[in-house]
N, C-alpha and C positions, 0 to 999 in steps of 0.2 A: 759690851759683850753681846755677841748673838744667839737669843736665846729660843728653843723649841717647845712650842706649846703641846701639853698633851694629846691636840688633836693632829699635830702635826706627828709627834712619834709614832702614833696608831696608825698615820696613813702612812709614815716607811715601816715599819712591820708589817703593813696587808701588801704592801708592793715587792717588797722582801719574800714575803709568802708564797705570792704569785711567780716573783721568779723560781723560784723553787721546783715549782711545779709543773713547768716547763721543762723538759729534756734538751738540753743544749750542747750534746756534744762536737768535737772539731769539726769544722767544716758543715754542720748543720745549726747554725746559731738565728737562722731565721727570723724565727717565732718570738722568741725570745729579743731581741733586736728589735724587730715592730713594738715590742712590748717598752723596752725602754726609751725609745725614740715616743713615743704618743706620752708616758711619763713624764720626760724632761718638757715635752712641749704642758702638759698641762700644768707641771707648779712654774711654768713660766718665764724657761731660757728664752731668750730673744734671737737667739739662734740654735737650731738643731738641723744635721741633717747625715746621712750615711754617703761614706764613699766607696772607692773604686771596689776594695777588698771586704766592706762588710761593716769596717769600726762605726762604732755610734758614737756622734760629737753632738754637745752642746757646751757654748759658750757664753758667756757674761762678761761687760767686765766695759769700760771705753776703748780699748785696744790700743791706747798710748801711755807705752808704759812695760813692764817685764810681762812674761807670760810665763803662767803657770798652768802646769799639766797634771789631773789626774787621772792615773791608768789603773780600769779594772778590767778585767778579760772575762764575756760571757762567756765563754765554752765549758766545760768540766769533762773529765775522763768518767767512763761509762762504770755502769752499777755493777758487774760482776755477775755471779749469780745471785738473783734477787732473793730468793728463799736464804742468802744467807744474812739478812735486814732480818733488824728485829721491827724493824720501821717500815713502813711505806716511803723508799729513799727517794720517792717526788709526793710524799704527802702534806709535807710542811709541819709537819705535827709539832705543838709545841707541852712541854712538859717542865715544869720547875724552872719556868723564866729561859727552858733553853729548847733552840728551834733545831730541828733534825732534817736532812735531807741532802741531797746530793749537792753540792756545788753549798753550802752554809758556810762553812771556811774558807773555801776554795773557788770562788771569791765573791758568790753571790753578796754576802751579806756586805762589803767594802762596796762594790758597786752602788748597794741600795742608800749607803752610808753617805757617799759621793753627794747621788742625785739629788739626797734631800740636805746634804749641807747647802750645795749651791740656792735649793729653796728658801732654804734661813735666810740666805744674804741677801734673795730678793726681796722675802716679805720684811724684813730689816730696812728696805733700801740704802746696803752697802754701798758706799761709794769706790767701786776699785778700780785702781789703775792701770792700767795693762789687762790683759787678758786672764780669765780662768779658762780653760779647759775640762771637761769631764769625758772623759773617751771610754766606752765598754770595746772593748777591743774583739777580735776573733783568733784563734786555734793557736790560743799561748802555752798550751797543751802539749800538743803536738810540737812546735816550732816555734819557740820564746824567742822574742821579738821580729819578726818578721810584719806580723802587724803593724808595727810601730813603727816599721822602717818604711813603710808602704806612705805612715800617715805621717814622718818627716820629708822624706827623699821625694815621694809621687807626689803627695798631697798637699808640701808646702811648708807644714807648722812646724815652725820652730822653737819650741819652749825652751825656755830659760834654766827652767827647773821642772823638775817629774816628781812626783809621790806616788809610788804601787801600794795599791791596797791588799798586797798579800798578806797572810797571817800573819801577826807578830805580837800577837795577848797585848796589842794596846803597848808596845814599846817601839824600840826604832829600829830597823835593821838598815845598815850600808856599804851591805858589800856581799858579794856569795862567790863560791866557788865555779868555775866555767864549765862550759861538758863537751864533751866529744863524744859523737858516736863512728864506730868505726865494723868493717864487716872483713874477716880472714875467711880465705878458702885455699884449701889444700884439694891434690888430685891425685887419681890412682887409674886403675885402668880395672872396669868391672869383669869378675867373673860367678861362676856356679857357686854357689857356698858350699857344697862339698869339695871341693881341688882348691882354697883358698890360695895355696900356691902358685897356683894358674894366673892369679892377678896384684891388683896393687891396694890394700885397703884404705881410702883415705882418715878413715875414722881412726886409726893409730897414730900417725903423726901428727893429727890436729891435739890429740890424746896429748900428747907430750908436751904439746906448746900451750895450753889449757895450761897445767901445771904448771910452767912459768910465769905466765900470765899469772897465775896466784899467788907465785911467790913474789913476784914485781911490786906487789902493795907495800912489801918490808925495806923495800929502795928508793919508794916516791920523794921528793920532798917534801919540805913541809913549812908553811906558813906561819908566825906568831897568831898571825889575829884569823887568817884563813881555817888555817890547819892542814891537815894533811893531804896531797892528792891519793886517788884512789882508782881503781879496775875492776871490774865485774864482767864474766861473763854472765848472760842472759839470756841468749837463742842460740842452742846448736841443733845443726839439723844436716841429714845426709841425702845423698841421692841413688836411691838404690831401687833397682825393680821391683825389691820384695824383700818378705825376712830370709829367702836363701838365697839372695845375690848377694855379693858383695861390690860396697857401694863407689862408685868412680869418683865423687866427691865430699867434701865434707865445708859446710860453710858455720862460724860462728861469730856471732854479735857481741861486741861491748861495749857499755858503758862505763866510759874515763873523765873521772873529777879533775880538774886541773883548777889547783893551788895557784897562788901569786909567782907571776916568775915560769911557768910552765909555760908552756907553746903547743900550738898545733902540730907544727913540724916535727918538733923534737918527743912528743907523743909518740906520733906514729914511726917515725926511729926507733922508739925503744921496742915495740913489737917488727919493727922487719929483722930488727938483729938478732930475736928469739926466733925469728922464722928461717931465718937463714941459717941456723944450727940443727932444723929437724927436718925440715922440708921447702930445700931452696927457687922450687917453683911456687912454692904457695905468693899469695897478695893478699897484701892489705891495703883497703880502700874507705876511705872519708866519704859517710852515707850522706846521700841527695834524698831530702826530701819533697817530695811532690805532690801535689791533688791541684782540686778545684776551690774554692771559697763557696759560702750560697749564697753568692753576686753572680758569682763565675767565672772572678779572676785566676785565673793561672797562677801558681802559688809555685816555687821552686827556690830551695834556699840550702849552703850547705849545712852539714849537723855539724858547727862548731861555732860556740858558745862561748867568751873570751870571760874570763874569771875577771870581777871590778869590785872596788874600796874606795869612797870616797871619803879623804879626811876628817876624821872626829871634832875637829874643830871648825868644818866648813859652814858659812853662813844658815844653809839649810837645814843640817843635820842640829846645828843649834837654836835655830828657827823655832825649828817640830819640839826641839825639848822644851823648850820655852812655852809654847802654843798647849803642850801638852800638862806641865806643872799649872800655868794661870788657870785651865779648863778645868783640868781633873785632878790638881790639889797631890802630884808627887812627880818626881825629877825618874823618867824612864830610863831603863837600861837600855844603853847602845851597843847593840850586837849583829849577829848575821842571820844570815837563810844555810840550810843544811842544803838546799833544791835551789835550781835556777829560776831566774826568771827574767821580763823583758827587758831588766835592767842592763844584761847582756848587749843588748844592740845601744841602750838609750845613752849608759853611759860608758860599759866594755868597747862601743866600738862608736859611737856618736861622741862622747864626751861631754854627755849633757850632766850634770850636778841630778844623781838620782838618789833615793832614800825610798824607806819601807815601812810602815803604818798602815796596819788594818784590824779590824776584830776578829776573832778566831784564834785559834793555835796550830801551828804548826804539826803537830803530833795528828789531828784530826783530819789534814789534808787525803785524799782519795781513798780514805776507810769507811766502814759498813756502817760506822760512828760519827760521820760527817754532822759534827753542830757548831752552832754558834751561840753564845749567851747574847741575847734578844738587848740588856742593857749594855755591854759593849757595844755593839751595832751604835745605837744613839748615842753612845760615849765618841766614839769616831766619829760623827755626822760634825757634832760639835767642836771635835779641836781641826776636823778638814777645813770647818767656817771659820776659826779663829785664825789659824794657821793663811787662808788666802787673805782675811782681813791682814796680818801685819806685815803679808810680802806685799803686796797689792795696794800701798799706801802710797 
């Protein structure tokens, strides 16, 4: 068994710390990225280096043989307003065994967990077969897997198997619901706001289809193990010269959970056909997302997320349980993500055999509250080392 000396835990909790402290949101992962790349190379991957889009890799392993993939995403979604921390949400502070700060959960602490399992295996001199990977990914944030797809399709690697360090309190998740994001606009023809009659307001008929749109949640399908799809509206906004014009458009934003058995297509059918009963010129359109990396790569991907479940009894997912009782002495529960993640691209739409393991909770994800308990952290480092030891044989 591979074991973590005291001075080794101290040095992933100060590196843990440090990421912390670093601001890494989408598309700015920089800093943070130099940081974990000069890490892997000092506890001593034999290979480390950054590609097109930004991902940090380091690898171990002989490279004949299966390859295993660990995925953690530097980025994190931004502090909000900071006076509303009762923390300094990049101070790293720790209090009663538990670390506070932006990106703790989400997924600092899985990352930190990663670098230094691979560590164990070195100072161990694991002998493994086939490849590890440890990948810190970029703007999983913004655009869940797209990174990943950059770092199969552009950059070659083809793992066998994936493990996401998102939260899951040290149990197993394999499988989430998909997402779609999608944009409605209605139109009218602007006038005076005193002669309202003069024009056409779009703000009323998008009005009406809002309303269905809400009532649509009581129609979704629904999943055994998934559960339920879902709709949100989230951004609505008009176009109007002022508060006495009235406005010639009206656009609003949703966010749709799609359940096992849902589709992209048949999503956005279920809103043309709400649209077509209030306002038949309106569209709806499947958002493109866009920017730059800070590489500089061009980044452009659509917002649809395909919902995946890999079976309960597949080698992997009984792997990690296994990996997970010999290390930490209990048989985890096998469940899901309520939120997406790049398992979307790796096994929704790659079909690569992907699973979920990391320190954290779910519930902590992008709150004012962002912690992680310091001994989870090392509890992952350890079953990530055990876990590559028995695939990797």
């Amino acid at each position: 068994m591979v074991e973590f000396s005291p001075q080794a835990e101290r040095d992933l909790i100060a590196f843990l710390r440090n990421l912390i402290r670093i601001p890494s949101p989408s598309t700015e992962e920089g800093e943070v990225a130099a940081w974990v790349a000069e890490e892997m190379q000092r506890v001593g991957f034999p290979e480390v280096w950054v590609d097109r889009i930004g991902n940090v890799i380091g690898r171990l392993g002989s490279g004949v043989g299966k390859t295993l993939l660990y995925n953690a995403h530097m980025d994190t979604v931004g502090i909000g307003d900071p006076k509303s921390w009762s923390r300094d949400p990049y101070g790293a502070e720790i209090e009663a065994g538990v670390l506070y700060g932006r990106g703790a959960s989400d997924m600092k602490g899985a990352l930190a967990a990663m670098v230094y399992s691979a560590k164990a295996l070195i100072d161990a001199g694991a002998a493994l077969e086939g490849s590890l990977y440890v990948v810190g990914v970029v703007q999983e944030e913004v655009c869940e897997g797209l990174a990943m797809r950059v770092l199969i399709e552009e950059e070659g690697i083809k793992p066998d198997f994936v493990v996401l360090g998102e939260a899951t309190n040290l149990q197993v998740s394999r499988g989430q619901r998909g997402r779609l994001g999608m944009r409605l606009r209605t139109h009218g023809r602007s006038c005076h706001g005193s002669a309202p009659e003069r024009g056409v307001n779009a703000i009323y008929p998008m009005a009406r289809i809002a309303l269905e749109i809400e009532g649509l949640n009581g129609r979704l399908a629904e999943d055994p193990f998934l559960g339920k799809g879902s709709i949100a509206a989230t951004v609505i906004e008009s176009t109007s010269g002022g508060t006495n014009v009235v406005p010639d458009s009206c656009t609003l934003y949703l966010d749709r959970r799609l359940t096992a058995g849902e589709t992209e297509a048949g999503a956005v059918v279920e809103i043309e056909e709400i649209i077509a009963c209030h306002s038949p010129d309106a569209e709806v359109v499947v958002l493109e997302y866009e920017a730059t990396s800070y590489r500089g790569y061009p980044c452009r991907a659509r917002q649809y997320f395909p919902a995946w479940v890999l079976d309960e009894g597949h080698s992997l997912v009984q792997a990690m349980a296994q990996a997970i009782e010999e290390t930490l002495g209990y048989r985890p529960t096998i469940g899901k993500w309520a939120f997406s993640t790049d398992g979307a691209y790796t096994m929704g739409v790659a079909g690569i055999p992907t699973i979920g393991f990391g320190p954290g909770e779910e519930r902590f994800a992008h709150t004012i509250d962002d912690q992680v308990r310091l001994e989870d952290v090392v509890k992952a480092a350890r079953v990530y080392a055990r876990l590559a030891v028995d695939i990797l044989k």
